[in-house]
C-alpha positions as CSV (number, residue, x, y, z in Angstrom):
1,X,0.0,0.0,0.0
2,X,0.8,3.5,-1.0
3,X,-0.1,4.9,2.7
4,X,0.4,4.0,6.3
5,X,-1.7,6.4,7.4
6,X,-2.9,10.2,6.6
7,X,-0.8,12.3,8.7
8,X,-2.4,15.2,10.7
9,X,-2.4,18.5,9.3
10,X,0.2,20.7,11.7
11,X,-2.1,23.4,11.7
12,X,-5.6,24.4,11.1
13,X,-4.3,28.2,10.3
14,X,-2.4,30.5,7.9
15,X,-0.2,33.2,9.1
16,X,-0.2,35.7,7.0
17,X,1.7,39.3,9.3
18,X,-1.1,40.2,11.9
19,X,-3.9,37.8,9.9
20,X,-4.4,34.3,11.2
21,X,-6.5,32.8,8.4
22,X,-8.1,29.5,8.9
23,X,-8.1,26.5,6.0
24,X,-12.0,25.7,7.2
25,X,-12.9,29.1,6.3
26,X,-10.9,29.2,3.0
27,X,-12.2,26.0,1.5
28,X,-16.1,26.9,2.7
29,X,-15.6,30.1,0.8
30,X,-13.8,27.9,-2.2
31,X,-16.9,26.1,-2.3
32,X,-19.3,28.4,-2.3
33,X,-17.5,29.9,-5.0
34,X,-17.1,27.4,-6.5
35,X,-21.1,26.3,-6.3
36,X,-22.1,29.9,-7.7
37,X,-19.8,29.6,-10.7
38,X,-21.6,26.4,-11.6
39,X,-25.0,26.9,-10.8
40,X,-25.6,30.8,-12.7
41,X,-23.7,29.0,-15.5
42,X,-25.9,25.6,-16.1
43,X,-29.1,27.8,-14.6
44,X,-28.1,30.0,-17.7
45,X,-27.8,26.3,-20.3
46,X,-31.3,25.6,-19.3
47,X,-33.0,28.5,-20.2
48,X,-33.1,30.4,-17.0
49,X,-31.6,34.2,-16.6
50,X,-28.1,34.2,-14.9
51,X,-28.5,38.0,-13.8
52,X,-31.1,36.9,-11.4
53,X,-28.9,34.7,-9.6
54,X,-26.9,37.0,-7.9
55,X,-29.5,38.0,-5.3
56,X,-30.6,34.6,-4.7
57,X,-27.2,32.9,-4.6
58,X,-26.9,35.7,-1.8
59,X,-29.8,35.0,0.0
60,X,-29.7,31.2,0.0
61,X,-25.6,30.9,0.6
62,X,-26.4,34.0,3.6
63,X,-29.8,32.0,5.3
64,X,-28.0,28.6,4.4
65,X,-24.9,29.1,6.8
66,X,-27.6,30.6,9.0
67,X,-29.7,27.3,8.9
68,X,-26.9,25.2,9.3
69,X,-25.1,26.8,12.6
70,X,-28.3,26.8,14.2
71,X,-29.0,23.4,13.4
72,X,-25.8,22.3,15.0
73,X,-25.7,24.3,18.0
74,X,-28.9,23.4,18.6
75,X,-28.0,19.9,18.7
76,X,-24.2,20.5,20.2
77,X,-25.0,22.6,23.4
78,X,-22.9,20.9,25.7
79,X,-19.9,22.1,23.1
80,X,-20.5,26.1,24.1
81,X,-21.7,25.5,27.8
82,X,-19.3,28.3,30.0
83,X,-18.6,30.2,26.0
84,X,-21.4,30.8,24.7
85,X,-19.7,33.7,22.6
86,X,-18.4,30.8,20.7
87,X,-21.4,30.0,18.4
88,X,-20.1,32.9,16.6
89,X,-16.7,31.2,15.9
90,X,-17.5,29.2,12.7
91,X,-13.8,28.6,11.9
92,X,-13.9,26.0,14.6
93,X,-16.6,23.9,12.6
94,X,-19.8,23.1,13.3
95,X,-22.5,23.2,10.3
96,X,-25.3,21.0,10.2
97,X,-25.6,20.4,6.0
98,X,-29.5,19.4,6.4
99,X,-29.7,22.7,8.3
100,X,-28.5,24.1,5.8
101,X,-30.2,23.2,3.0
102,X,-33.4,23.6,4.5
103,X,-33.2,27.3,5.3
104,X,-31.3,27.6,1.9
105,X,-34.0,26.3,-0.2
106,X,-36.6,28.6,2.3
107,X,-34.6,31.3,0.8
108,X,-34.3,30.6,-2.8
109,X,-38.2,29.8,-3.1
110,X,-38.6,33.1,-1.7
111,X,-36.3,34.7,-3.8
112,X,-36.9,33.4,-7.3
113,X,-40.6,33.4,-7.0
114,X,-39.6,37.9,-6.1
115,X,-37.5,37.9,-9.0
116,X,-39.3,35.7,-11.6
117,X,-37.2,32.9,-11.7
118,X,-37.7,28.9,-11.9
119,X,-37.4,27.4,-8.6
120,X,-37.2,23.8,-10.2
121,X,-34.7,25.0,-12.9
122,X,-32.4,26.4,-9.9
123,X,-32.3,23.0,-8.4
124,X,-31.6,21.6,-11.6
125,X,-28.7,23.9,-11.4
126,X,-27.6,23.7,-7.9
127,X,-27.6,19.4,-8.2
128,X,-24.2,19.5,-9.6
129,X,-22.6,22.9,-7.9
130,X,-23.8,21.6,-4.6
131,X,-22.1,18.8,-4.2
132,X,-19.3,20.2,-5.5
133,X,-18.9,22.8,-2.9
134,X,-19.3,20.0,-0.3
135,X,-16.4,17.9,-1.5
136,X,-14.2,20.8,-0.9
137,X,-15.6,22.0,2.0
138,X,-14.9,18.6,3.7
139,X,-11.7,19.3,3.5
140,X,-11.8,21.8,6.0
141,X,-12.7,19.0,8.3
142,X,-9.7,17.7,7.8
143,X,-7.7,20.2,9.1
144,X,-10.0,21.2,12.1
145,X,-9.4,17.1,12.8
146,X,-13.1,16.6,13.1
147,X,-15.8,14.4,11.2
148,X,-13.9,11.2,11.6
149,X,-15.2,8.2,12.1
150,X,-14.2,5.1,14.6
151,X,-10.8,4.3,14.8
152,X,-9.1,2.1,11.9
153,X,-6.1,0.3,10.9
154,X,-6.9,0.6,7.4
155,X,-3.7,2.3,4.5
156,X,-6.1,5.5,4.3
157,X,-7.0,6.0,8.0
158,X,-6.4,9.7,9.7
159,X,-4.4,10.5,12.2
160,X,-6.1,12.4,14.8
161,X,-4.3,14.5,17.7
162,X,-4.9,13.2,21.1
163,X,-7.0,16.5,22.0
164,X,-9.5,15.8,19.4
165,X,-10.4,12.4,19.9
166,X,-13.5,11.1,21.6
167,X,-12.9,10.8,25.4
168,X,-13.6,6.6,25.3
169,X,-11.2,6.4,21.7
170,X,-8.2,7.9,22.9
171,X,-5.6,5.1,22.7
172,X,-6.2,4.8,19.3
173,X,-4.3,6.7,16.9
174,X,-6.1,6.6,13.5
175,X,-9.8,6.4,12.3
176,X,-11.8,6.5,9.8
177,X,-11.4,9.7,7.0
178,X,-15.6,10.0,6.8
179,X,-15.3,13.4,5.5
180,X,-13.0,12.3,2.7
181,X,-15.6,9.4,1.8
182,X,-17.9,12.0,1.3
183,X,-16.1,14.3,-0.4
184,X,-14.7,11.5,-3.1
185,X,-18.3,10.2,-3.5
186,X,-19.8,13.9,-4.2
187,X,-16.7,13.9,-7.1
188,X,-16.6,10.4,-8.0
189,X,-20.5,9.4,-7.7
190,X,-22.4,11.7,-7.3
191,X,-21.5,14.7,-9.9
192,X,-20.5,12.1,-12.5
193,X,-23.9,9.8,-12.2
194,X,-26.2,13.7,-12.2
195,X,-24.3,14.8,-15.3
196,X,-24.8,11.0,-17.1
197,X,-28.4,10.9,-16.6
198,X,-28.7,14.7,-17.7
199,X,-27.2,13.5,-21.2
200,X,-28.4,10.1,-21.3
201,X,-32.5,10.2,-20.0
202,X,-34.9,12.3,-20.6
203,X,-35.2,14.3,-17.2
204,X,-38.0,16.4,-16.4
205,X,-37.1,19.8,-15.2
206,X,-36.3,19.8,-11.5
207,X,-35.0,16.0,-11.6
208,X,-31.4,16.4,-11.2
209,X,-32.0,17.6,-7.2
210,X,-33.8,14.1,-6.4
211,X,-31.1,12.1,-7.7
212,X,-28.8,14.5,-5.5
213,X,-30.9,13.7,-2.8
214,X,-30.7,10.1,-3.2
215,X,-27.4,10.0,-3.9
216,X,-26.3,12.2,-1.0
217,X,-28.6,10.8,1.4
218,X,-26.9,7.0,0.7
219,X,-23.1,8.3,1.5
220,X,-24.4,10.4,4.7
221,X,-26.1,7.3,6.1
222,X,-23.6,5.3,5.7
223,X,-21.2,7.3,7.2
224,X,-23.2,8.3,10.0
225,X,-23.2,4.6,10.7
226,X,-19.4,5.6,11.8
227,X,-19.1,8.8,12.6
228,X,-17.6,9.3,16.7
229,X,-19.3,12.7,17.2
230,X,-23.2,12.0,17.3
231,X,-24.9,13.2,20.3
232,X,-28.1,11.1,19.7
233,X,-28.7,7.9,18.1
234,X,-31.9,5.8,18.4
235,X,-31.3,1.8,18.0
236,X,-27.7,2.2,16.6
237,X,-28.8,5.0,14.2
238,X,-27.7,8.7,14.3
239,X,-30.2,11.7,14.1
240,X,-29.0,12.7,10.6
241,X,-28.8,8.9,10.0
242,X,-32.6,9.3,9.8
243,X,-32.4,12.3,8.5
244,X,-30.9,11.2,5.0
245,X,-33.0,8.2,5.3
246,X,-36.1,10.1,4.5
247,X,-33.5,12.0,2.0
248,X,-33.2,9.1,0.1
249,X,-36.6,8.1,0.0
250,X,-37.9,11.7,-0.2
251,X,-35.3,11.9,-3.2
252,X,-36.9,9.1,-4.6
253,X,-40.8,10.3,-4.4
254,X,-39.6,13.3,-5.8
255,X,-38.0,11.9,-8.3
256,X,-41.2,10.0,-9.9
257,X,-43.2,12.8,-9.3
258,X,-41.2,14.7,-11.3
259,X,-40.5,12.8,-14.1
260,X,-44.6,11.9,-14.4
261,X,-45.9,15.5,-14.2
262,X,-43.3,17.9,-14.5
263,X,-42.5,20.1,-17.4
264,X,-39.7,19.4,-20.3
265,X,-36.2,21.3,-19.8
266,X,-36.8,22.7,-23.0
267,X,-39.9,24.3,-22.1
268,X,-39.3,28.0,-22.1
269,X,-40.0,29.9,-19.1
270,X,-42.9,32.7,-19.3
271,X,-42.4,34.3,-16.6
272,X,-38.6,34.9,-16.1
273,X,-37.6,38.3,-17.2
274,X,-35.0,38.6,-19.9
275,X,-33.4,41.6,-19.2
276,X,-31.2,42.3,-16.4
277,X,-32.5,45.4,-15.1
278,X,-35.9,43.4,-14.5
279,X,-34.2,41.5,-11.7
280,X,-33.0,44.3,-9.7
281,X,-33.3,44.7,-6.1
282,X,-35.7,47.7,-5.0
């Protein structure tokens, strides 16, 4: 084997003179970048108006992060007891994804429909720049040592510093890398099987998000199934275990729905505006 082990990072930071920049925060912002690149640019190949996106990209990235803190604090309040100024440090980790998305896809129905724009079409958009921004984003997980899984022996397992690891693992040494199984599905599996059966089926506008869904809900539960850092679990199964159960078979639903009663991709949009100026904040 090629590895031994993944090494621990040395540092979760960047000095830069008097700036102390963290990696989590650089590779969330990659990501998003990343994500908005992607999503105004195949919103735009499907039909949809690209100037409209910069509001609602705003909006959804803004409430997302919003979404996602609160879900995890909410469920991690034993993490800020005697600091509660801390829920303010996001460079220390801590986002709930399903949070996330949630309060993000609040905000872009609320958005589009005040602009004009397709809410289905975004989705169809957002299915590949999505996951995308989550592959890099776990990253960042990596350096802040956290989102691993129980310990291993395997080539590929972490190394995790004895300060971060779970009070009843701490002889052990390595575990499993669950955030770098989720970010080499998202590149390997998931983007690759969304864009196939864009080119190869005939999807109905708004299908792309279900097979996210079911796609991402599969590599969550399963790594759930190992994660160390769960503060709940109900007959061996983690809170966001069932959580992307119902993803999956939400995704699913969806999915059939769609492609029995939804609209072609070809289908022009009549509402939409076509110029610019028309999506405008006032």
């Amino acid at each position: 084997m090629f590895f031994a082990s993944i090494p621990s990072p040395p540092s979760n930071t960047l000095e830069l003179g008097p700036l102390t920049i963290h990696y989590y925060g650089i590779l969330i912002g990659i990501g998003v970048v990343v994500a908005a690149i992607v999503t105004t640019r195949r919103y735009e190949k499907f039909g949809g108006n690209p100037a409209i996106l910069d509001s609602v990209i705003l909006w959804t990235v803004a409430i997302g992060f919003l979404g996602a803190r609160i879900a995890y604090i909410s469920t991690h309040t034993a993490r800020y007891e005697g600091r509660w100024h801390a829920v303010f440090f996001i460079w220390e980790g801590g986002l709930a994804l399903y949070g996330g998305l949630t309060a993000g896809a609040l905000a872009a129905i609320y958005t589009l429909r005040k602009h004009g724009g397709s809410f289905p079409m975004f989705t169809d958009a957002v299915a590949v720049g999505l996951p995308l921004a989550q592959a890099i984003g776990r990253f960042g997980n990596y350096f802040n040592q956290e989102l691993f899984g129980t310990p291993s022996t395997l080539p590929w397992a972490v190394e995790i510093d004895p300060a971060n690891r779970p009070a009843e693992y701490l002889e052990f040494e390595t575990f499993h890398p669950t955030f770098l199984y989720e970010a080499l599905w998202n590149l390997l599996i998931t983007v690759p099987v969304i864009l196939y059966a864009e080119r190869r089926f005939d999807l109905k506008r708004g299908a792309s998000f279900p097979i996210y869904m079911i796609l991402y809900g599969t590599i969550r539960f399963l790594t759930e199934l190992l994660r160390t850092d769960t503060t709940f679990r109900l007959l061996g199964i983690s809170r966001n275990g069932y959580v992307s159960i119902a993803a999956v078979l939400g995704g699913a639903v969806l999915l059939y729905l769609v492609q029995k009663r939804g609209s072609p991709r070809d289908e022009p949009l009549e509402s939409e505006p076509i110029d610019s100026r028309d999506s405008s904040d006032t």
